[in-house]
C-alpha positions in Angstrom: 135.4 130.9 99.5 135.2 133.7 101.6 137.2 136.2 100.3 139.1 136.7 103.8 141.1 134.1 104.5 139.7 130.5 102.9 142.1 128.6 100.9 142.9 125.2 99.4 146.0 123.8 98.3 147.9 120.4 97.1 149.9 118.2 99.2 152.6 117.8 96.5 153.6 120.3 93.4 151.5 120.5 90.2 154.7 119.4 88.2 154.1 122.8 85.8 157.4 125.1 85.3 159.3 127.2 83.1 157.7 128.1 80.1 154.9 126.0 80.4 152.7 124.6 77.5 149.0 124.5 79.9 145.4 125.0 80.5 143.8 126.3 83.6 139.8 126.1 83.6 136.9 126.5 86.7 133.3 127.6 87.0 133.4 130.9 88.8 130.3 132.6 90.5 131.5 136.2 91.9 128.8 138.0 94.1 130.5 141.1 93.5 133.4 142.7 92.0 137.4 142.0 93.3 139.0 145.0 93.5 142.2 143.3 93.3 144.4 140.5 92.2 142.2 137.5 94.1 142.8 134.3 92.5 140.7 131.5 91.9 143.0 129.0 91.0 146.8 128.5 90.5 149.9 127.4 91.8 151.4 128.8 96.0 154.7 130.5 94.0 153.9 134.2 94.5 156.2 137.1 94.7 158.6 137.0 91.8 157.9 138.3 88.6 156.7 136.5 85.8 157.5 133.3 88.1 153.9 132.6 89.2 150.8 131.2 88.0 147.1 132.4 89.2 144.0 133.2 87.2 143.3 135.9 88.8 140.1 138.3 88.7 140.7 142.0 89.2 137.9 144.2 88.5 136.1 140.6 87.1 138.2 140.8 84.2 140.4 136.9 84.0 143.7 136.8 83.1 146.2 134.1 83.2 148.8 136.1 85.5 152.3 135.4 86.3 152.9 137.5 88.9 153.5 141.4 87.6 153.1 139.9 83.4 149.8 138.7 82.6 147.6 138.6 79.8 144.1 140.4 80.8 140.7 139.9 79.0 139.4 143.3 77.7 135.9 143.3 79.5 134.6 141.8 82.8 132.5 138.9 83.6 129.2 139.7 85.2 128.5 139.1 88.8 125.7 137.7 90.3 125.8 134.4 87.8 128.1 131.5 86.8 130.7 131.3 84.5 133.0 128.7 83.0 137.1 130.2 82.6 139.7 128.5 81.0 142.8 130.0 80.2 145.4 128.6 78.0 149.2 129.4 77.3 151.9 127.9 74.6 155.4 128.5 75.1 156.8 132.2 74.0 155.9 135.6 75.0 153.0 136.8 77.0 150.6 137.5 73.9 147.7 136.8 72.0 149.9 135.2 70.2 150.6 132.3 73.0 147.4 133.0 75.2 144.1 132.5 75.0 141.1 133.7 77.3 137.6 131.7 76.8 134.3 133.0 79.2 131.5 130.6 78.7 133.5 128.5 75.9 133.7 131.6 74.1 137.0 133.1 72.9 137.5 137.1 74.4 140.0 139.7 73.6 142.7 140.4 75.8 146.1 142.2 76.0 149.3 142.2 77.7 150.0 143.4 81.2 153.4 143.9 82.3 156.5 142.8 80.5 155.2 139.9 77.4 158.6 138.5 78.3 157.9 134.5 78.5 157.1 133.7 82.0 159.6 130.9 84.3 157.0 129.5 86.4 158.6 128.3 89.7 157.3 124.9 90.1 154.5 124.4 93.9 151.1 122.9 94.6 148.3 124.0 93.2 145.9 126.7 95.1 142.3 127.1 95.2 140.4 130.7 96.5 143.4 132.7 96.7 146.6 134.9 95.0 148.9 134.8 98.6 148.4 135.1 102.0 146.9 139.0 101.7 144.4 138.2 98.4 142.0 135.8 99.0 139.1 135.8 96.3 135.5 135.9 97.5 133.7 133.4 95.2 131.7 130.1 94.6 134.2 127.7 92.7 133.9 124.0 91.2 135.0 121.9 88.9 138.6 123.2 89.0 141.1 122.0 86.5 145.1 121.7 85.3 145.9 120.6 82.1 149.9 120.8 81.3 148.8 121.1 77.4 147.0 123.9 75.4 143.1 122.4 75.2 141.6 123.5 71.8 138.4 126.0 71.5 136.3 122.8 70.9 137.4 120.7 74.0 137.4 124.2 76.3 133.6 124.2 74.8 132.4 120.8 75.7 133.8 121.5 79.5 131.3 124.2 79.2 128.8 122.4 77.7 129.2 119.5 80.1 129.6 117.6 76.7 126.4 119.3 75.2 128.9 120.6 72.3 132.8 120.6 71.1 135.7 117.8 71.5 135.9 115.7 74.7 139.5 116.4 76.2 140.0 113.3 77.6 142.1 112.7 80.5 145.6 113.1 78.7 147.5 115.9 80.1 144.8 116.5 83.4 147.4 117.1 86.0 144.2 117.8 88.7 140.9 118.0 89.0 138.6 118.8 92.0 135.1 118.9 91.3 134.3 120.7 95.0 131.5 118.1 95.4 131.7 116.7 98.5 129.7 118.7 100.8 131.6 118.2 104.1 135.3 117.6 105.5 138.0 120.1 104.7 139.9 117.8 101.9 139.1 118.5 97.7 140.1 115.3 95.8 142.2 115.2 93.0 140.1 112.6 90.5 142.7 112.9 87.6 144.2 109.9 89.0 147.5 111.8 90.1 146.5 111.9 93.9 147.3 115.5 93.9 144.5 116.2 96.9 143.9 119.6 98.5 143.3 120.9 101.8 140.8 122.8 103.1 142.5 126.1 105.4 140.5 128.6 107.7 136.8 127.4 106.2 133.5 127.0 108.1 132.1 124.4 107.0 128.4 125.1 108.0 129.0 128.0 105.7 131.3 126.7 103.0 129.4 123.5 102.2 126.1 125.2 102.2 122.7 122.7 102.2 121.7 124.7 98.7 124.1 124.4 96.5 123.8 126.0 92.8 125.1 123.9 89.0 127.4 121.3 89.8 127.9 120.8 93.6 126.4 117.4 93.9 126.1 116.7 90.1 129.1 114.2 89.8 129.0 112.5 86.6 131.4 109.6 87.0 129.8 109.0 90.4 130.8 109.1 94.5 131.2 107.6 97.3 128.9 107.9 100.0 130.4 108.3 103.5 128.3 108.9 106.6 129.1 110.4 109.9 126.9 110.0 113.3 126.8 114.0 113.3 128.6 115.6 110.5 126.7 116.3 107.5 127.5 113.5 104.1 130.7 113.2 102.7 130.5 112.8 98.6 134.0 112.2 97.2 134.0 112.1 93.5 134.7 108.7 91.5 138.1 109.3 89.1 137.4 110.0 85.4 137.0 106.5 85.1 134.7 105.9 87.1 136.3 104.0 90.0 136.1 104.7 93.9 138.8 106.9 94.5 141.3 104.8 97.3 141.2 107.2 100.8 141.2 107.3 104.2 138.2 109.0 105.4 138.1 111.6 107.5 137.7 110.7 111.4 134.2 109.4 112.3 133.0 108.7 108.6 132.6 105.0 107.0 131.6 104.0 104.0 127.5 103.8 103.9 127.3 102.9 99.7 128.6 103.3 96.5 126.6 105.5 93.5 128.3 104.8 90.2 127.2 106.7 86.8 123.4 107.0 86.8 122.9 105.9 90.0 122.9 109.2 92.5 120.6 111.5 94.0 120.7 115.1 95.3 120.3 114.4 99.2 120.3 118.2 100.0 118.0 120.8 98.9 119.9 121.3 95.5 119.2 123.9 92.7 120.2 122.6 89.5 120.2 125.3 86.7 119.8 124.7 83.0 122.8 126.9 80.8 122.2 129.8 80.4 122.8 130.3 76.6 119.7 128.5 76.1 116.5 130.9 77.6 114.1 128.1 77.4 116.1 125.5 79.6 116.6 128.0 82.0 112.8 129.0 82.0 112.8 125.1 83.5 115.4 125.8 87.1 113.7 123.9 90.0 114.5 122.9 93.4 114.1 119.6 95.3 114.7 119.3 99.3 115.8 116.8 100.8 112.8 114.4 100.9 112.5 114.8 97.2 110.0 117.2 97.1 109.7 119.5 94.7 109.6 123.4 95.9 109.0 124.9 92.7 106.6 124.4 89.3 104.7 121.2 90.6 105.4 118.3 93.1 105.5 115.2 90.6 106.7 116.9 87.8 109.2 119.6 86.5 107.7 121.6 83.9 109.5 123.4 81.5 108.3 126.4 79.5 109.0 126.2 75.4 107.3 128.3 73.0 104.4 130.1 76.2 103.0 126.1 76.8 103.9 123.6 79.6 105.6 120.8 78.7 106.3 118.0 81.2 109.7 116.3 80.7 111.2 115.0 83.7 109.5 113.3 86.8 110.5 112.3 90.2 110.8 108.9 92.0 110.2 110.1 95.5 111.3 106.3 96.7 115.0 106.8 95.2 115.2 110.7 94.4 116.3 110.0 90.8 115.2 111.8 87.9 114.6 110.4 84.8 113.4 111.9 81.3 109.6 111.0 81.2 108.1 112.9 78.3 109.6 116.0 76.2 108.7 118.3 73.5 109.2 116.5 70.1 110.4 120.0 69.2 113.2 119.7 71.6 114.5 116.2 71.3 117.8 117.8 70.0 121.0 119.4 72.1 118.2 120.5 74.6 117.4 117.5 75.4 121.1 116.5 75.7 121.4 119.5 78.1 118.7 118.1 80.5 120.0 115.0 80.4 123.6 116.3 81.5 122.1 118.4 83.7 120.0 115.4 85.4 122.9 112.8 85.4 121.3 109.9 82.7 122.4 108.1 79.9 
């Protein structure tokens, strides 16, 4: 997103008003500081106080914001890096009380901006990338999420942890979900099952859907369809969270080439795929692949990560198929690290 005039938003109403009971949630890579109240994710009612509903981002400091009332975190994220959000909110006043604030899975102090009187959300469709049509937030975003319950510290930590750590959420309560993983097209579908799809506005899609992607863009976990075009670049659109072909009309030109269900995927653009960064030695192991399934950094057959100053070999590639499968690991790190590759490389 831009920052200057790149937007998504929902053909039909999130269904979340009043003084909602919810949980907003998105990874969030800002390449520099907003100096004002960009959004990354929300709901199109702007311009009536404490009616609205944004995460918004001033100064890099997240808040769950109802236009004018918010709660604020008390420090800023870092730019330059990813970062998992989530923002939660129980009926009542605009608190600590009722809100919460997690960076990284990790609960941060915040305060009260604005009247704590409880919010009335007017009820619209969701937003992606921007506040209104003046405040449009200059950012990476995926894996974008509306819950109309309260998620607990553990479940907002196994979102972070891609389910390294904490209490799966399930799907109860998901109202939408757009993993921004398709990598072409100007439509972001809804897999929650709800149909609540979103639509592209002002984007470049040479630019938008870039051919290196960072963390999750292609890493789809439930699976995609595969849908080709003579001269537009692939279309991936994400299986629902039960891992069934979502039911669409593709876009003009494209047809469906195959289906890639759980375990069966590859990344067919020159992907980066980073380990977390709360562990250092996973993220001594970040490589890159093009295209051809080469590898363009550590070694060509092998990624090598680095634990305790020694090489250790423990994935390799299948040039034929592009998949990437454990193939040895340290002994030393057959516990959540080797979990965390293993979500990280999309295998059982």
């Amino acid at each position: 997103f831009d920052g200057v005039d790149d937007y998504a938003i929902s053909s039909s109403n999130l269904g979340i008003s009043g003084d909602a009971e919810l949980t907003m949630c998105c990874w969030v890579y800002l390449p520099a500081t907003p100096g004002g109240w960009d959004s990354a994710m929300g709901n199109d009612s702007t311009g009536v106080t404490g009616s609205g509903l944004s995460l918004t981002l001033n100064q890099a400091r997240p808040a769950i914001d109802f236009w004018i009332n918010r709660f604020r975190a008390t420090s800023a994220i870092s730019t330059g890096a990813w970062h998992h959000i989530a923002v939660t909110k129980i009926p009542g006043t605009i608190d600590a009380t009722h809100c919460k604030i997690y960076v990284d899975g990790i609960e941060v102090a915040g305060a009260t901006e604005g009247s704590s009187t409880a919010p009335n959300i007017i009820d619209a469709p969701a937003v992606v990338g921007r506040l209104d049509g003046s405040r449009y937030l200059n950012a990476q975003i995926c894996d974008v999420r509306f819950y109309n319950r309260t998620l607990t510290a553990d479940e907002v930590q196994y979102i972070y942890s891609i389910g390294a750590a904490g209490i799966d959420p399930g799907n109860a309560n998901l109202v939408a979900h757009y993993p921004l993983a398709e990598g072409a097209s100007s439509t972001l579908y809804d897999v929650s099952g709800n149909n609540l799809h979103a639509t592209l506005y002002n984007i470049s899609e040479a630019s938008f859907w870039a051919n290196t992607q960072d963390v999750f863009h292609y890493n789809i976990d439930k699976g995609f369809s595969l849908y080709q075009h003579t001269t537009n670049n692939d279309l991936r659109v994400p299986y629902d969270l039960n891992g069934q072909p979502l039911s669409i009309t593709p876009p003009s030109g494209y047809t469906l080439a195959s289906e890639h269900p759980a375990g069966d995927w590859h990344n067919n653009a020159e992907t980066k795929l980073q380990m977390p960064a709360g562990d250092a030695n996973l993220a001594a192991g970040t490589f890159w692949m093009d295209s051809a399934g080469t590898l363009q950094a550590r070694s060509y057959n092998d990624i090598v990560g680095i634990w305790n100053n020694e090489n250790v070999t423990f994935a390799d590639v299948s040039v034929t198929n592009k998949k990437k499968r454990i193939a040895t690991y340290d002994s030393a790190q057959s516990g959540s690290a080797l979990t965390q590759i293993k979500q990280y490389l999309n295998i059982p």
